[in-house]
C-alpha positions in Angstrom: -45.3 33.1 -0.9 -45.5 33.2 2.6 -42.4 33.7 5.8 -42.4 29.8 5.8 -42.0 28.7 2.0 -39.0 31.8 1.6 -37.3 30.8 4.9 -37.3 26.9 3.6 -36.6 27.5 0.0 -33.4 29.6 1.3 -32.4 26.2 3.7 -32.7 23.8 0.5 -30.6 26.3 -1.3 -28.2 26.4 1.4 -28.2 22.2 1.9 -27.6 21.7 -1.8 -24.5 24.4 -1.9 -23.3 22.4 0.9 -23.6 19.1 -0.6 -22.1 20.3 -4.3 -19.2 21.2 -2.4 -19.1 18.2 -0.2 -19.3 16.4 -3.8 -16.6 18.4 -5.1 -14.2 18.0 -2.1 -14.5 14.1 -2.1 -14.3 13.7 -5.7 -10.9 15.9 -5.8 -9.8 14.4 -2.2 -9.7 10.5 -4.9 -7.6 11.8 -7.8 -3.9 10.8 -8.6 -2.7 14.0 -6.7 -4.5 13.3 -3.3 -1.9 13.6 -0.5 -2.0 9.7 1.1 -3.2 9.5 4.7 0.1 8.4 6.7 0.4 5.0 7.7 2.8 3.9 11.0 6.0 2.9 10.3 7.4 -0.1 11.3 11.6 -1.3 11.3 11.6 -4.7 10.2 15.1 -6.6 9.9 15.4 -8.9 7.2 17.5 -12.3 8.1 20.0 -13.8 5.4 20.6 -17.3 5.8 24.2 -16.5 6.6 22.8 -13.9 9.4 23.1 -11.1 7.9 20.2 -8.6 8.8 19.1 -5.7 6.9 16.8 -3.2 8.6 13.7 -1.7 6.7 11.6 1.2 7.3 8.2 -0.3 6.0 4.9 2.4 5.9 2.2 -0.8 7.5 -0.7 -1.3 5.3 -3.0 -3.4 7.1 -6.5 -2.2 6.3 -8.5 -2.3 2.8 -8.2 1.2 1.9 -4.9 1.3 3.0 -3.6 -1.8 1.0 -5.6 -0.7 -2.2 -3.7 2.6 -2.1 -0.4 0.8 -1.4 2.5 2.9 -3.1 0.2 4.2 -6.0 1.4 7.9 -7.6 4.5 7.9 -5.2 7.2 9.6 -7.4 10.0 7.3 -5.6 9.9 4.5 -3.1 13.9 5.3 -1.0 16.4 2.6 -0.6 15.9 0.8 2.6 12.3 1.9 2.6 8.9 0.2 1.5 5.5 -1.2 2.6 4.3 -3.9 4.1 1.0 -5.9 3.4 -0.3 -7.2 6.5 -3.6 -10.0 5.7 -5.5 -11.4 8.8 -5.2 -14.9 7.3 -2.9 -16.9 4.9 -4.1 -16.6 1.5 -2.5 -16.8 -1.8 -2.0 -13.0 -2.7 -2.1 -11.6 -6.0 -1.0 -7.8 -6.7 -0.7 -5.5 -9.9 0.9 -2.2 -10.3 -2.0 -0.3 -11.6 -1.3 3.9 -10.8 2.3 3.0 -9.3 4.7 5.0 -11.0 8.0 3.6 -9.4 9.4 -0.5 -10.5 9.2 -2.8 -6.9 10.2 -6.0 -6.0 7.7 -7.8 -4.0 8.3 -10.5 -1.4 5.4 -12.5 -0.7 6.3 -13.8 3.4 4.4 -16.6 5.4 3.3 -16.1 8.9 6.4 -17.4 10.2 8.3 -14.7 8.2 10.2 -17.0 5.7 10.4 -15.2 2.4 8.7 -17.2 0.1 8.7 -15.6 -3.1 10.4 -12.5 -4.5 9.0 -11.1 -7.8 9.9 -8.2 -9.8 6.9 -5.6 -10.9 7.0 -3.0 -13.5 5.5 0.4 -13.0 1.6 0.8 -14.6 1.2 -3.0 -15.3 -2.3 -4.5 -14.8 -0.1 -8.2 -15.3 -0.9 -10.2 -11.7 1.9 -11.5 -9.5 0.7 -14.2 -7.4 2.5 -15.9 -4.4 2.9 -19.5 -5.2 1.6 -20.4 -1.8 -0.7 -19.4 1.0 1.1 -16.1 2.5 0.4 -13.8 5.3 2.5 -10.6 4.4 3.7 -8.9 1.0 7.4 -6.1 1.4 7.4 -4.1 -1.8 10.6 -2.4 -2.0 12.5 -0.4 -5.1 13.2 -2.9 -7.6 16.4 -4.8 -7.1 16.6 -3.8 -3.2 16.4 -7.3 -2.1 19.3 -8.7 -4.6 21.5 -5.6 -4.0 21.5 -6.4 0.3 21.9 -10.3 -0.5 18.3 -11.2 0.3 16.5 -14.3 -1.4 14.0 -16.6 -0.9 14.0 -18.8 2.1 15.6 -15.9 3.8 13.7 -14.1 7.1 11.7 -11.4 8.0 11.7 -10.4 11.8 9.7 -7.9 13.8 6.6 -8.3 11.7 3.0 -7.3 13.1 
């Protein structure tokens, strides 16, 4: 074996240690204990039809990875907090609780910021919840949040993105 073949047979050793542990790191980096990157937090005031107006600190999901993540393996989702689900176009929306740990309420919003629908979810369910129209924006919240601050459908959501 000459200089050559022992100075590239270490290198490939070196590149493959390098990529096993690159391997190792993502594959951890995707499990159900992963810290979740931190998304920007927006106040948004929701608008009874009497004008009554509730502030929310909503974590802004508004890429792909960021809305497949969505609340998933969070231990607890705090009164007056939650997430929204920002969509570049009106779509009907359809969401499931698969990895989420915590019961939400969802309320599917148009791009005007009416409320449209507001649907209960249970924790671990694969069951979809669809909007029953075209939407721009989904709020999850704790479950109950919007009933307990007087919040229902036809009702507004302000300050959106």
């Amino acid at each position: 074996m000459t200089f050559n073949n022992v100075f590239y047979g270490e290198i490939i050793k070196v590149f493959r240690t390098v990529m096993f542990v690159s391997l190792i790191a993502l594959i951890s980096s995707c499990g159900a204990g992963a810290a979740q990157p931190k998304l920007p937090v927006r106040t948004l005031t929701l608008v009874s039809q009497d004008g009554k107006r509730i502030p929310v600190q909503a974590e802004v999901a508004d890429t792909d990875q960021s809305r497949t993540q969505g609340l998933m393996y969070r231990k607890k989702v705090p009164e007056g907090t939650g997430m929204l689900f920002v969509f570049d176009h009106d779509q009907v929306l359809t969401f499931w609780m698969k990895n989420t740990l915590v019961p939400l309420s969802i309320a599917y919003i148009s791009s005007e910021g009416k409320i449209i629908d507001i649907l209960d979810m249970e924790s671990q369910s694969l069951k979809p919840i669809v909007s029953s129209r075209s939407v721009r924006y989904a709020l999850e919240v704790p479950q109950g949040y919007f009933a307990r601050v007087g919040i229902r459908e036809g009702d507004l959501v302000s300050d959106l993105p």
